[in-house]
C-alpha positions in Angstrom: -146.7 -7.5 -136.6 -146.5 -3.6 -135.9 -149.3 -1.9 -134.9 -150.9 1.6 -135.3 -152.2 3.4 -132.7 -154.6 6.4 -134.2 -154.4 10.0 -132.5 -157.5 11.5 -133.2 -157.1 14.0 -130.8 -157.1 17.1 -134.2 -160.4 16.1 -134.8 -161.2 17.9 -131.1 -159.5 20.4 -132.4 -161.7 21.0 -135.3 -164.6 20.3 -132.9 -163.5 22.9 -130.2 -162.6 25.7 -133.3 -166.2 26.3 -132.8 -167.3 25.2 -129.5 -169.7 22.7 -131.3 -170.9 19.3 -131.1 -169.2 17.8 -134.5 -167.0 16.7 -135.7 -167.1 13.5 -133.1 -164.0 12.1 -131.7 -165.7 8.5 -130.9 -167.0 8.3 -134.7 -163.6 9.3 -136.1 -162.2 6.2 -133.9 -164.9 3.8 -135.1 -163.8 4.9 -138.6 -160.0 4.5 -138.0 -160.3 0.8 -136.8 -162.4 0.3 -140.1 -159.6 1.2 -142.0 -157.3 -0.9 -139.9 -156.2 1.1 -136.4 -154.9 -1.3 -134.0 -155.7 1.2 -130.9 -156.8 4.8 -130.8 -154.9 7.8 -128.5 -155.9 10.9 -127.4 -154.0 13.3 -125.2 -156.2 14.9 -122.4 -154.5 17.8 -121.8 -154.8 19.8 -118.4 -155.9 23.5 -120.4 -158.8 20.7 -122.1 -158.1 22.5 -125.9 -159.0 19.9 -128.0 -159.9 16.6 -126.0 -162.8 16.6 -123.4 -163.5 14.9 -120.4 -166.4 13.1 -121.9 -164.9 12.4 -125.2 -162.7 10.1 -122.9 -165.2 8.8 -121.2 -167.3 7.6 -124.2 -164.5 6.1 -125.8 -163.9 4.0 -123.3 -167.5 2.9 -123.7 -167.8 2.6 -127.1 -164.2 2.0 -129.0 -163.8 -2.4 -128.9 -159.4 -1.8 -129.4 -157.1 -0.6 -127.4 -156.8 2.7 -125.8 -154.3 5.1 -125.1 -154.5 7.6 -122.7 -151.8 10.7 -123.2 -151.6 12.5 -120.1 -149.3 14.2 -117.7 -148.3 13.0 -114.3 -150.9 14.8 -111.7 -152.9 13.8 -109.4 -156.1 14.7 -111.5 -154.9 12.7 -114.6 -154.1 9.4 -112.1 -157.3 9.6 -110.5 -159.0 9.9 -114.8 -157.0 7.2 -115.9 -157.6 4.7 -112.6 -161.4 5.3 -112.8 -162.0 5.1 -116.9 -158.9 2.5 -116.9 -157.8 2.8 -120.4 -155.2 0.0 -121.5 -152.6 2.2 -121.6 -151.6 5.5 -120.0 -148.3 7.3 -121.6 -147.2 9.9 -119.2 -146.2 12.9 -121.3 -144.6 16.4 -120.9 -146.9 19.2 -121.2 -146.3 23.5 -121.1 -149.6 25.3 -121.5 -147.9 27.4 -124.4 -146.5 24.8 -126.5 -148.7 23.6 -129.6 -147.9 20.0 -129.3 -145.2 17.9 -127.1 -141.8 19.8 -127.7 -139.9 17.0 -126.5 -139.4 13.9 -124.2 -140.5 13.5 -120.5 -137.1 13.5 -118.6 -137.8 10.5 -116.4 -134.4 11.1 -115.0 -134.7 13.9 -113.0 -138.5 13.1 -111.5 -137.9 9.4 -110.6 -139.6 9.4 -107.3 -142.6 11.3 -108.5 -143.0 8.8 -112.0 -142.6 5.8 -109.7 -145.5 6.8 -107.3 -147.5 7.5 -110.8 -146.8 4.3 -112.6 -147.3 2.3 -109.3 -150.9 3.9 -109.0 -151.8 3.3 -112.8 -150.1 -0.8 -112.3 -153.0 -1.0 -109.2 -155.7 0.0 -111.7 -154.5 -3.1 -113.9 -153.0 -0.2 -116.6 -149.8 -0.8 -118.5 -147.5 2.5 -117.8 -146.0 4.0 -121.2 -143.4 7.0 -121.0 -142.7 9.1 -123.9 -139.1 9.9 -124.2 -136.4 11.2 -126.0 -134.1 8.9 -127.6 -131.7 9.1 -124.8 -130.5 5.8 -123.4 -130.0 7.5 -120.1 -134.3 8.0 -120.3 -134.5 4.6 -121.1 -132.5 3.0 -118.2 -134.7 5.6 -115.6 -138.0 4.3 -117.3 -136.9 1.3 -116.2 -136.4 1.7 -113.1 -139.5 3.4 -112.0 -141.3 0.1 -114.1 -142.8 1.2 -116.7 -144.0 -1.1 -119.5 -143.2 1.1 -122.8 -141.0 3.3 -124.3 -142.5 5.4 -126.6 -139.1 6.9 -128.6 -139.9 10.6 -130.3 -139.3 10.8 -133.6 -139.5 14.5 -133.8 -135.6 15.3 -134.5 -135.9 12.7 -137.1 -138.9 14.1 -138.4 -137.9 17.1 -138.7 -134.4 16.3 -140.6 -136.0 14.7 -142.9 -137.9 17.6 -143.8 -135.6 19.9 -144.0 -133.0 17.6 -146.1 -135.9 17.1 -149.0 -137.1 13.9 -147.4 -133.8 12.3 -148.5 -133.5 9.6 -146.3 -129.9 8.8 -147.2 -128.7 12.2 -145.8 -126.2 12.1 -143.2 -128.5 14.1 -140.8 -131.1 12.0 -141.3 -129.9 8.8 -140.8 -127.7 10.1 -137.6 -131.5 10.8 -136.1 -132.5 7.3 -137.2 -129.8 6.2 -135.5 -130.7 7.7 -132.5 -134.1 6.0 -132.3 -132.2 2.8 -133.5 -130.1 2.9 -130.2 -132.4 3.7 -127.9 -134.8 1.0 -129.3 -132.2 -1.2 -128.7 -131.5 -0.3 -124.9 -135.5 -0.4 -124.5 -135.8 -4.1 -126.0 -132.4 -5.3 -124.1 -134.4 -3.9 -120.5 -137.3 -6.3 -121.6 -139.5 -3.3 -122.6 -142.0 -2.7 -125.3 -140.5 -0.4 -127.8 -142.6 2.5 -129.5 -142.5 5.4 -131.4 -143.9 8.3 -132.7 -144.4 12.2 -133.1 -144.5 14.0 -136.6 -144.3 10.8 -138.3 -146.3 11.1 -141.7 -146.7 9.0 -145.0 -143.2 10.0 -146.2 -141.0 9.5 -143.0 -142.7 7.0 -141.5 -140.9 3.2 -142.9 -137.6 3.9 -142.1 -138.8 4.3 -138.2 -141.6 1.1 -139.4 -138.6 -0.9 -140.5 -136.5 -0.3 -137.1 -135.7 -3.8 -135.5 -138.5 -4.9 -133.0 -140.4 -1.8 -132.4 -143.6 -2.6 -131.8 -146.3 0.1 -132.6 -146.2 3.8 -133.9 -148.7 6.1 -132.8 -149.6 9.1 -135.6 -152.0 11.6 -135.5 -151.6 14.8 -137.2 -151.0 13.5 -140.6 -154.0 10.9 -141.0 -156.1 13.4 -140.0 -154.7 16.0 -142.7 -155.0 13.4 -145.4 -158.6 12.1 -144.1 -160.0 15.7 -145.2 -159.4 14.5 -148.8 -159.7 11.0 -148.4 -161.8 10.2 -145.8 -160.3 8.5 -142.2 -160.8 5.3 -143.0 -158.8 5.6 -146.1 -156.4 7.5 -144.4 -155.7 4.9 -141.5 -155.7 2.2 -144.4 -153.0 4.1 -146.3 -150.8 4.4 -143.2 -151.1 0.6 -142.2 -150.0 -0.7 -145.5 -147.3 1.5 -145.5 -145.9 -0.1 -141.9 -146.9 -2.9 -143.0 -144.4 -3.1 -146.4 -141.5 -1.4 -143.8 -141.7 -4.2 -141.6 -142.4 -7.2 -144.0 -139.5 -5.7 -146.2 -136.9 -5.6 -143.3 -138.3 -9.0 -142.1 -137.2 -10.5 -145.3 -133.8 -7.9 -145.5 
């Protein structure tokens, strides 16, 4: 069965837009698994803008599924993730000026580096995730320095489908798709979990649901949109049935 893994790391956001105490990051996970979250991520980002230290640490404490920890590859996000021991780390890029992930890790060119990283997080009893583009060439190197996951990014594919009218039969469209198919495939064939996600929302998202053996999608920015007029734990519910009828619907296909 697919999973969803909940960002809730815009509710920081909101939080941090005035340096005060609400909205809470652990409540907003307690409500996503109500509604049905299979795990909860947040991105602790070096410059700290949304997600804190101690948001981290509490939901560790306090969250009963499984969490993700987003975070780049430094020494002072290893020695985080060893000590708080989330179940999963996903090593990410991250520029100071960007306003969310721009694009894949390349694993390819920083082997040595990601190896020492993953090896450090395996010690600690954490399974190693690498977000990537989808780039079978990322895949293979992910691989190699023994990671666990491949998380694909769905941003081109996002993005096409936005700006061809969410018409998911459009030839740009389903050439990103295809992408994300194929390195999917190349994950799975390496004996790797295969996951997904950036910029997925309620219209995109069962196409990349329905994609043969991918395992969970991880979406943030849009369940916490709709949960300002519905509520998070309608929001999450709303996104769950929705991967749910993708992947029951290509089950039966």
């Amino acid at each position: 069965m697919i999973e969803l893994g909940v960002n809730i790391d815009h509710v920081a956001t909101l939080r941090e837009a005035r340096r005060t105490y609400e909205p809470d990051p652990v409540w907003a996970a307690v409500e996503a698994h109500l509604g049905g979250a299979d795990g909860i991520t947040v991105h602790l980002r070096e410059d700290r803008r949304h997600i804190q230290d101690d948001d981290v640490r509490r939901l560790r404490e306090l969250v009963h599924i499984k969490l993700n920890l987003e975070m780049a590859a430094t020494p002072e996000m290893l020695d985080i993730a060893c000590r708080l021991k989330p179940e999963m780390a996903m090593l990410v890029p991250e520029g100071r000026h960007e306003i969310t992930t721009e694009g894949g890790l390349d694993v390819a060119s920083q082997e040595a580096k990601l190896a020492d990283g993953v090896a450090r997080l395996a010690e600690a009893g954490i399974v190693s995730s690498v977000f990537i583009d989808a780039d079978v060439r990322q895949v293979e190197a992910a691989a190699r320095i023994g990671a666990g996951v491949c998380e694909i990014h769905t941003g081109p594919y996002a993005h096409a489908f936005h700006a061809r009218g969410r018409d998911s039969e459009s030839a740009d469209v389903r050439a990103e798709l295809a992408k994300v198919r194929e390195a999917g495939a190349a994950v799975r064939a390496l004996g790797l979990r295969f996951n997904a996600g950036h910029a997925l929302n309620y219209f995109n998202v069962q196409p990349v649901a329905a994609l043969p053996g991918v395992r969970e999608l991880h979406i943030g920015h849009s369940i916490v949109s709709r949960s300002v007029f519905v509520g998070l734990r309608e929001a999450v519910r709303e996104m769950k049935s929705l991967l749910r009828e993708a992947a029951a619907r290509e089950a039966t296909a």
